[in-house]
C-alpha atoms as an extended CHARMM CRD file, in Angstrom:
* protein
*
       169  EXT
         1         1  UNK       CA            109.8740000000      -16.2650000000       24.8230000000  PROA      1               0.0000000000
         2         2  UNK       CA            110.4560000000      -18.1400000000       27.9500000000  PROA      2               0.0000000000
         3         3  UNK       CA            106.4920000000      -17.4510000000       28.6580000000  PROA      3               0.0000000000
         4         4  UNK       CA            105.6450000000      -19.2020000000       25.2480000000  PROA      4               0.0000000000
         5         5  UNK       CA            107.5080000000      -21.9270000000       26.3550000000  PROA      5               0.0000000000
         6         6  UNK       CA            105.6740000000      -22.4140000000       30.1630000000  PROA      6               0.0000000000
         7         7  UNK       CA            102.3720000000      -22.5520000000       28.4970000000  PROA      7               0.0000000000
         8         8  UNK       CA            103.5160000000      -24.9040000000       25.9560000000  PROA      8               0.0000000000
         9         9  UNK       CA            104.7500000000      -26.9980000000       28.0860000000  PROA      9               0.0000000000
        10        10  UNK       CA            101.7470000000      -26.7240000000       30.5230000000  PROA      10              0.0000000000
        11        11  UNK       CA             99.3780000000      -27.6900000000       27.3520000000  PROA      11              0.0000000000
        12        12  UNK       CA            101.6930000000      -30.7280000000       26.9380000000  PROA      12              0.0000000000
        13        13  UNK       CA            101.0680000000      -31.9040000000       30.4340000000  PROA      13              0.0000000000
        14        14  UNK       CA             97.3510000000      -31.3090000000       30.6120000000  PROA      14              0.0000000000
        15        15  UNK       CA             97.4010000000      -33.2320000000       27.1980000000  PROA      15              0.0000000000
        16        16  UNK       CA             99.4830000000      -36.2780000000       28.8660000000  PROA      16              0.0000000000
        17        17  UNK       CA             97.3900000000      -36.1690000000       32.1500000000  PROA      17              0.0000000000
        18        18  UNK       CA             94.2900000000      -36.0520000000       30.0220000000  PROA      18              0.0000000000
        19        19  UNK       CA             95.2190000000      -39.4650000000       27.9400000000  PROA      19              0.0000000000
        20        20  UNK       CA             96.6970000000      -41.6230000000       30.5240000000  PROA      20              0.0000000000
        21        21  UNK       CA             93.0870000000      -40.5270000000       32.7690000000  PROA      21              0.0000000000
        22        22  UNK       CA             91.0010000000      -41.8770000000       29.3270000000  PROA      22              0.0000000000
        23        23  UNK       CA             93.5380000000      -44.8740000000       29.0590000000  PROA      23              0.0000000000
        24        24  UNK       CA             92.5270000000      -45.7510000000       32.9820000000  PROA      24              0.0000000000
        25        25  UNK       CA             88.3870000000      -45.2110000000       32.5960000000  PROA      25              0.0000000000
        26        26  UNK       CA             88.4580000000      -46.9920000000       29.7640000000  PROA      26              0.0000000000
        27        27  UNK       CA             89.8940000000      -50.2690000000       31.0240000000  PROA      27              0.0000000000
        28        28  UNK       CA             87.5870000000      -49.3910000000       34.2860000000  PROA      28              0.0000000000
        29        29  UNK       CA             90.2530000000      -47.9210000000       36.6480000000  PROA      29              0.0000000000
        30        30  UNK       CA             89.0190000000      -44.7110000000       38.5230000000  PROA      30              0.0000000000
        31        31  UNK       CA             91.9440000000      -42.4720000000       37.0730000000  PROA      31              0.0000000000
        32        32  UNK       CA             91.7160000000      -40.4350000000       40.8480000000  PROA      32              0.0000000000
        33        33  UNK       CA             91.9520000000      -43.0610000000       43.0280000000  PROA      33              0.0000000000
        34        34  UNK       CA             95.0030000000      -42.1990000000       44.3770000000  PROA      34              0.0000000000
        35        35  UNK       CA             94.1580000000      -38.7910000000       45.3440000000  PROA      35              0.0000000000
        36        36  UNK       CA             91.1200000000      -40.0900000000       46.9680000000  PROA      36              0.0000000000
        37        37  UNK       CA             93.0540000000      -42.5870000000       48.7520000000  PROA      37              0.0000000000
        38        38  UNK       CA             95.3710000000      -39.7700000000       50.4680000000  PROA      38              0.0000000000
        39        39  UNK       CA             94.0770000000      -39.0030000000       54.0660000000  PROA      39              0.0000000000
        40        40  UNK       CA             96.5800000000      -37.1010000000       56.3070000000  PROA      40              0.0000000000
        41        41  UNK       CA             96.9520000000      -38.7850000000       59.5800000000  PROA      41              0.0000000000
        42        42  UNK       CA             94.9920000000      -36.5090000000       62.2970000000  PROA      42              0.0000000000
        43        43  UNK       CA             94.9240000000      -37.0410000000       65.9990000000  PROA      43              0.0000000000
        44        44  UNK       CA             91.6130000000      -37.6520000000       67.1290000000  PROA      44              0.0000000000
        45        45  UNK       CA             90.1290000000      -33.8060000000       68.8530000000  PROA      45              0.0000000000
        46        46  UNK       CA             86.2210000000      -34.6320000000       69.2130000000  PROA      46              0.0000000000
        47        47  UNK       CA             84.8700000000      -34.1620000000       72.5180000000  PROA      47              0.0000000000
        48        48  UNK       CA             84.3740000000      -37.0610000000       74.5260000000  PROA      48              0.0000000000
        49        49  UNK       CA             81.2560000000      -38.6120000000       75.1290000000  PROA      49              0.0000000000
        50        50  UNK       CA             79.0200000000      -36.8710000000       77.9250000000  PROA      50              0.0000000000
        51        51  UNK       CA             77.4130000000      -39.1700000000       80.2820000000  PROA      51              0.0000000000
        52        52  UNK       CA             73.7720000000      -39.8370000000       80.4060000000  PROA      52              0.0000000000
        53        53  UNK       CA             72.2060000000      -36.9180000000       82.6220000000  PROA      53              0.0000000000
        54        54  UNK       CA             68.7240000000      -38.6180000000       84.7550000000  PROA      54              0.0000000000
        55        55  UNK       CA             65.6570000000      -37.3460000000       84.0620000000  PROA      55              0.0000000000
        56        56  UNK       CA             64.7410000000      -34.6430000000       87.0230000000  PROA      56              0.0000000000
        57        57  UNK       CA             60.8380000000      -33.7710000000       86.1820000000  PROA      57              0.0000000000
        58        58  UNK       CA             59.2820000000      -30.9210000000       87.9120000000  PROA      58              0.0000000000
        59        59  UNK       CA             62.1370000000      -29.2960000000       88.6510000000  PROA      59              0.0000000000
        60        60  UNK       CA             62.0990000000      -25.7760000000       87.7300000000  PROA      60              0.0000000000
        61        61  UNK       CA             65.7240000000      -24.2100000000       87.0460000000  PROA      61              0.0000000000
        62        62  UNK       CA             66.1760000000      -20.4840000000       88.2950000000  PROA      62              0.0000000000
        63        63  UNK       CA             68.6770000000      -18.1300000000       88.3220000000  PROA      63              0.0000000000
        64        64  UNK       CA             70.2070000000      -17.1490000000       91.7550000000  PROA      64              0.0000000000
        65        65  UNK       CA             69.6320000000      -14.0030000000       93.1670000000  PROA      65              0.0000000000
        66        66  UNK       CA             71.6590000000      -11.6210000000       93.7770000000  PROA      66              0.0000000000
        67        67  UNK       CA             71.5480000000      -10.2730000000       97.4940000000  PROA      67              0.0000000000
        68        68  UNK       CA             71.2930000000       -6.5080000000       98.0460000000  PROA      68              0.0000000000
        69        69  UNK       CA             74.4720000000       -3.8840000000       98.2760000000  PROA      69              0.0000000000
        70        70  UNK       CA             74.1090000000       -1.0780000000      100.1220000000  PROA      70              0.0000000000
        71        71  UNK       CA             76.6740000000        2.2570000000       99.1370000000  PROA      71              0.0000000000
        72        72  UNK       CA             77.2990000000        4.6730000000      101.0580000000  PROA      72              0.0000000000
        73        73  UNK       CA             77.7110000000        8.5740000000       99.7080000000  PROA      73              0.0000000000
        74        74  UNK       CA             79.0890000000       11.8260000000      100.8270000000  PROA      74              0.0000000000
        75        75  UNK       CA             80.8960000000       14.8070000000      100.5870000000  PROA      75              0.0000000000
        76        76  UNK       CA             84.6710000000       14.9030000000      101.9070000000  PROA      76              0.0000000000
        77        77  UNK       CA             86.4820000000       18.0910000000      103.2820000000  PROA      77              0.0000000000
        78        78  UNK       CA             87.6030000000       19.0860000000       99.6510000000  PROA      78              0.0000000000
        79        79  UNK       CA             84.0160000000       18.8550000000       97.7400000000  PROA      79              0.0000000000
        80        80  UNK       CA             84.1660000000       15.8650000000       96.2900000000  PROA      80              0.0000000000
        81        81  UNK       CA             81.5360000000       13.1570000000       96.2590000000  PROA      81              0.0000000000
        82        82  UNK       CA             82.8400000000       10.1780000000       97.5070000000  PROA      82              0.0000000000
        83        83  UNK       CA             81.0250000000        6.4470000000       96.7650000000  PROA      83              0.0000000000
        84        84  UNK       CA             82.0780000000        3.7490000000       98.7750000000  PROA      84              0.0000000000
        85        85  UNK       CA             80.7520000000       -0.1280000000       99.7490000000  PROA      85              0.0000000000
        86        86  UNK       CA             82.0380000000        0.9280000000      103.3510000000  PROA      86              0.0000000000
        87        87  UNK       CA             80.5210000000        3.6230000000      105.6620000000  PROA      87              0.0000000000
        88        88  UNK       CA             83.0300000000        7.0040000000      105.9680000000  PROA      88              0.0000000000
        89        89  UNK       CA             85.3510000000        7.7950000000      109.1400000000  PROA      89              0.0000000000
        90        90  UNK       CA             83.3080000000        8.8710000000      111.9770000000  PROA      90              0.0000000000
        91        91  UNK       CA             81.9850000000       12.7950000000      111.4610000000  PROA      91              0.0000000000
        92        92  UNK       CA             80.7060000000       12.6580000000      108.1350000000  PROA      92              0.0000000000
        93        93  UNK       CA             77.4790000000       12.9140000000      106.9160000000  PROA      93              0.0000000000
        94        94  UNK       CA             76.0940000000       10.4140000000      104.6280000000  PROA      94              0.0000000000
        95        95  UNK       CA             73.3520000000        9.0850000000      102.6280000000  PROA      95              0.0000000000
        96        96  UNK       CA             73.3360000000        4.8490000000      102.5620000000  PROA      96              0.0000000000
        97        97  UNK       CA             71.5960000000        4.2720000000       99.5880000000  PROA      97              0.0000000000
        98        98  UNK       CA             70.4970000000        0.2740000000       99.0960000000  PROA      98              0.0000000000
        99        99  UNK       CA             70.6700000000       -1.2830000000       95.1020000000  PROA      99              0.0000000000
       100       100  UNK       CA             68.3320000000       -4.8320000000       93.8540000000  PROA      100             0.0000000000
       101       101  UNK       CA             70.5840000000       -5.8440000000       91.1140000000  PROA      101             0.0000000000
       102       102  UNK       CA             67.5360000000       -7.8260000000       90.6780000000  PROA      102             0.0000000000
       103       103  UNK       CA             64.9030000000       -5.3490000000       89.7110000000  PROA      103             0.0000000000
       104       104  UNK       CA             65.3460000000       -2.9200000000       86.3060000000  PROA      104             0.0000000000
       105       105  UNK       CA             66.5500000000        0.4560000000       87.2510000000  PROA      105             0.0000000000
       106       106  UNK       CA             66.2640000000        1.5190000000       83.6750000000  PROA      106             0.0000000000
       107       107  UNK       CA             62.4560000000        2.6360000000       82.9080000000  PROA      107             0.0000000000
       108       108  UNK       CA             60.2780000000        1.0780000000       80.0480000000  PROA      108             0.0000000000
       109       109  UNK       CA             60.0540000000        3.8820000000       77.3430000000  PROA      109             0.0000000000
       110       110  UNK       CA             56.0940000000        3.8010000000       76.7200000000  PROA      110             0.0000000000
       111       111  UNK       CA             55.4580000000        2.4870000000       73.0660000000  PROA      111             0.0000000000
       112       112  UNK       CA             52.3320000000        5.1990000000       71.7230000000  PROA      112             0.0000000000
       113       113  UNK       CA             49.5520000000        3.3470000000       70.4310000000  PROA      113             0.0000000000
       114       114  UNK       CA             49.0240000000        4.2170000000       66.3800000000  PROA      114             0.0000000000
       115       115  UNK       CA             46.5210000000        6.8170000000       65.6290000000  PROA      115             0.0000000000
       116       116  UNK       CA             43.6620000000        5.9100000000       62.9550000000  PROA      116             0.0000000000
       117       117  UNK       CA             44.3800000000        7.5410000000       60.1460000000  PROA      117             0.0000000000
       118       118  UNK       CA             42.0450000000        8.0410000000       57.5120000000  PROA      118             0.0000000000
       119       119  UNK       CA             42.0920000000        6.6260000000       54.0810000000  PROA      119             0.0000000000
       120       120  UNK       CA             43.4660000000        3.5520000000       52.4240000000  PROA      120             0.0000000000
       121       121  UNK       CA             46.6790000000        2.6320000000       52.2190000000  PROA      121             0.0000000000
       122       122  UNK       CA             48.4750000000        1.3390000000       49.6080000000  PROA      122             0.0000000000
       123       123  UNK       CA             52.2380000000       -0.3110000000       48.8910000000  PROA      123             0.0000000000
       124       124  UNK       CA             53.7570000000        2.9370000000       47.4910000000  PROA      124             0.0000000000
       125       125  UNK       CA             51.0990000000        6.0460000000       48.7150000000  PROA      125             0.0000000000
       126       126  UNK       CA             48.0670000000        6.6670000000       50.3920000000  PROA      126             0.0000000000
       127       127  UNK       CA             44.6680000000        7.2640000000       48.5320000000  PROA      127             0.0000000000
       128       128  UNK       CA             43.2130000000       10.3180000000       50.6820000000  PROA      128             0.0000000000
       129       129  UNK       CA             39.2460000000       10.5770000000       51.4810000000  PROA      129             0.0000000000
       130       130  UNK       CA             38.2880000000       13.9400000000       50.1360000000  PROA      130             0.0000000000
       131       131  UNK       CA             39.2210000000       15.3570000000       47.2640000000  PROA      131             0.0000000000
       132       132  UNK       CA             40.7040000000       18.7680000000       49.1340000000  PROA      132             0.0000000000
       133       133  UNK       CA             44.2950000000       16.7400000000       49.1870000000  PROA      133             0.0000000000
       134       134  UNK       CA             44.4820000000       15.7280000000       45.7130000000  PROA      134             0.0000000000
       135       135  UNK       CA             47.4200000000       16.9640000000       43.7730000000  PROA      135             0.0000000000
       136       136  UNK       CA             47.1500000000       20.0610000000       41.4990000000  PROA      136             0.0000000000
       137       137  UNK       CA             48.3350000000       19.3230000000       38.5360000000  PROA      137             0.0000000000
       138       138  UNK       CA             50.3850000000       22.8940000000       35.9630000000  PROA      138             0.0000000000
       139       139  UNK       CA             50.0290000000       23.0610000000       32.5690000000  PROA      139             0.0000000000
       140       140  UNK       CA             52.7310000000       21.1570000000       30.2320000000  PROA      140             0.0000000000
       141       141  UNK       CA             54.4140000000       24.5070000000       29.6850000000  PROA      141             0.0000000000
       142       142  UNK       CA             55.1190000000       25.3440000000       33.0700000000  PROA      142             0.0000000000
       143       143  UNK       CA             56.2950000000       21.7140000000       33.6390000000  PROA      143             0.0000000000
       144       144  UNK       CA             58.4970000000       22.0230000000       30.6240000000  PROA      144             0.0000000000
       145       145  UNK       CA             60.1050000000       25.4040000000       31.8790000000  PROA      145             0.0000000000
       146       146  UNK       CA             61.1630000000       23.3840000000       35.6010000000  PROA      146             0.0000000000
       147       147  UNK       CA             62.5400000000       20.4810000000       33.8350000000  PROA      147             0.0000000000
       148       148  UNK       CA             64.8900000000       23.2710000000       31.4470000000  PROA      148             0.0000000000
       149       149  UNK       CA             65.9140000000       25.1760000000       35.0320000000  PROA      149             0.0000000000
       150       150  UNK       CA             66.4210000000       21.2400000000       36.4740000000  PROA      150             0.0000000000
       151       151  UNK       CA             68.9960000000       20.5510000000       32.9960000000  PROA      151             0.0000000000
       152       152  UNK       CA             70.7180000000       23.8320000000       33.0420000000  PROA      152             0.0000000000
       153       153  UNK       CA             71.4800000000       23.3420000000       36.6770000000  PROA      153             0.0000000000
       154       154  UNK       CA             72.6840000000       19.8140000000       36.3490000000  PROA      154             0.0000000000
       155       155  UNK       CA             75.2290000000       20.7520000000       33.1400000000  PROA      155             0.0000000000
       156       156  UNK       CA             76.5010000000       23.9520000000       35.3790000000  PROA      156             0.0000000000
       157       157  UNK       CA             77.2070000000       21.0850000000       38.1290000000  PROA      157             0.0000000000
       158       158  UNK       CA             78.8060000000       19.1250000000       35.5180000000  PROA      158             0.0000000000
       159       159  UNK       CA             80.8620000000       21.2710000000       33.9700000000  PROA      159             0.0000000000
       160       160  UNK       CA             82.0170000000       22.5460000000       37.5170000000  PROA      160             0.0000000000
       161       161  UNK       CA             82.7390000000       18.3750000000       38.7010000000  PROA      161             0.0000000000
       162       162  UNK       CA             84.5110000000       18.6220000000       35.2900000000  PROA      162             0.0000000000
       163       163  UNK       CA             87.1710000000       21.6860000000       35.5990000000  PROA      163             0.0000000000
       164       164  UNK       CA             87.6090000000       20.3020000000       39.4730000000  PROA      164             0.0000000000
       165       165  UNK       CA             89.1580000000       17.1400000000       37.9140000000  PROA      165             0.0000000000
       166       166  UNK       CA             91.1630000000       19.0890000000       35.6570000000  PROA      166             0.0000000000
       167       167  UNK       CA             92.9380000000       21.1700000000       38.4310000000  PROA      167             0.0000000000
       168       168  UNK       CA             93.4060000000       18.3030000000       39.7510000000  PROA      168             0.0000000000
       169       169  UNK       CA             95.3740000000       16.4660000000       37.4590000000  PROA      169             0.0000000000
C-alpha cells in the first residue's frame, strides 16, 4: 500500500516538473538554467606555468654511467660462501670478481630463422604439394557408426553430470 502510494506520488511530481519545464520553453526560458548555473567553488590545483627552457642544439643527452664494483668471494671457517663489497680479514682466500652494471649480463636467446616450408598457405589450413598427404576419406557407414559411439558417450556423461547434481542437492 504505502509502495502504491511512493510511485503515485513520484508520477505526480514528474508530471508537475514536466509542465512548469513546457510552461518555461514556451515563453523562451531555458527550464535548466539554474542547474547549469550551479558551479561549486574549487580552489585553483593546476600546475603552475613552467618557464621557457632555451634552445640547446647539438647537445646530445646521455645517461651516466655507472662506475664499476668489484665483490669479493670466499669461503669462511664454517663452509659458507660469503659475498662482500669489502675484502675478508687477513688469511682468507678469495676470488675479487669486478661487475659493468653497464654491459648485459643476461645473454640474447638466438631467434631461429623460419624454415621454407612447402606448399601454400592459407587463413584456416595448408594446401600440401603432393597428393601423398591428402586426407582419406571412410565410407558414410563407418562415419555414421563414430558419430553413434561420439552420442552414446556424451548422454553417459550427461546422465553422470546429472545424478552428481542430484547427490548434491
Amino acid at each position: 500500500m504505502l509502495v502504491k502510494l511512493l510511485i503515485k506520488m513520484a508520477c505526480v511530481c514528474v508530471i508537475a516538473i514536466g509542465g512548469v519545464s513546457y510552461m518555461m520553453s514556451t515563453q523562451g526560458q531555458d527550464p535548466l538554467a539554474k542547474l547549469r548555473d550551479f558551479s561549486p567553488v574549487m580552489p585553483d590545483v593546476s600546475m603552475p606555468a613552467l618557464p621557457d627552457l632555451p634552445d640547446i642544439p647539438n647537445i646530445a643527452f646521455k645517461p651516466a654511467k655507472a662506475a664499476k664494483t668489484t665483490v669479493y668471494r670466499w669461503t669462511d671457517d664454517h663452509g659458507v660462501t660469503q659475498f662482500s663489497s669489502s675484502p675478508p680479514q687477513s688469511g682468507q682466500n678469495f676470488k675479487a670478481v669486478e661487475i659493468d652494471p653497464n654491459t648485459n649480463v643476461i645473454a640474447a636467446h638466438p631467434i631461429p630463422e623460419p624454415e621454407p616450408e612447402s606448399g601454400i598457405e592459407t587463413a584456416s589450413h595448408k594446401i600440401p604439394d603432393d597428393s601423398s598427404e591428402l586426407p582419406t576419406y571412410k565410407d558414410m557407414g563407418e562415419i555414421r557408426q563414430q558419430l553413434d559411439q561420439i552420442k552414446a558417450i556424451n548422454e553417459n556423461r550427461i546422465s553422470d553430470l546429472n545424478a552428481l547434481i542430484q547427490q548434491q542437492k
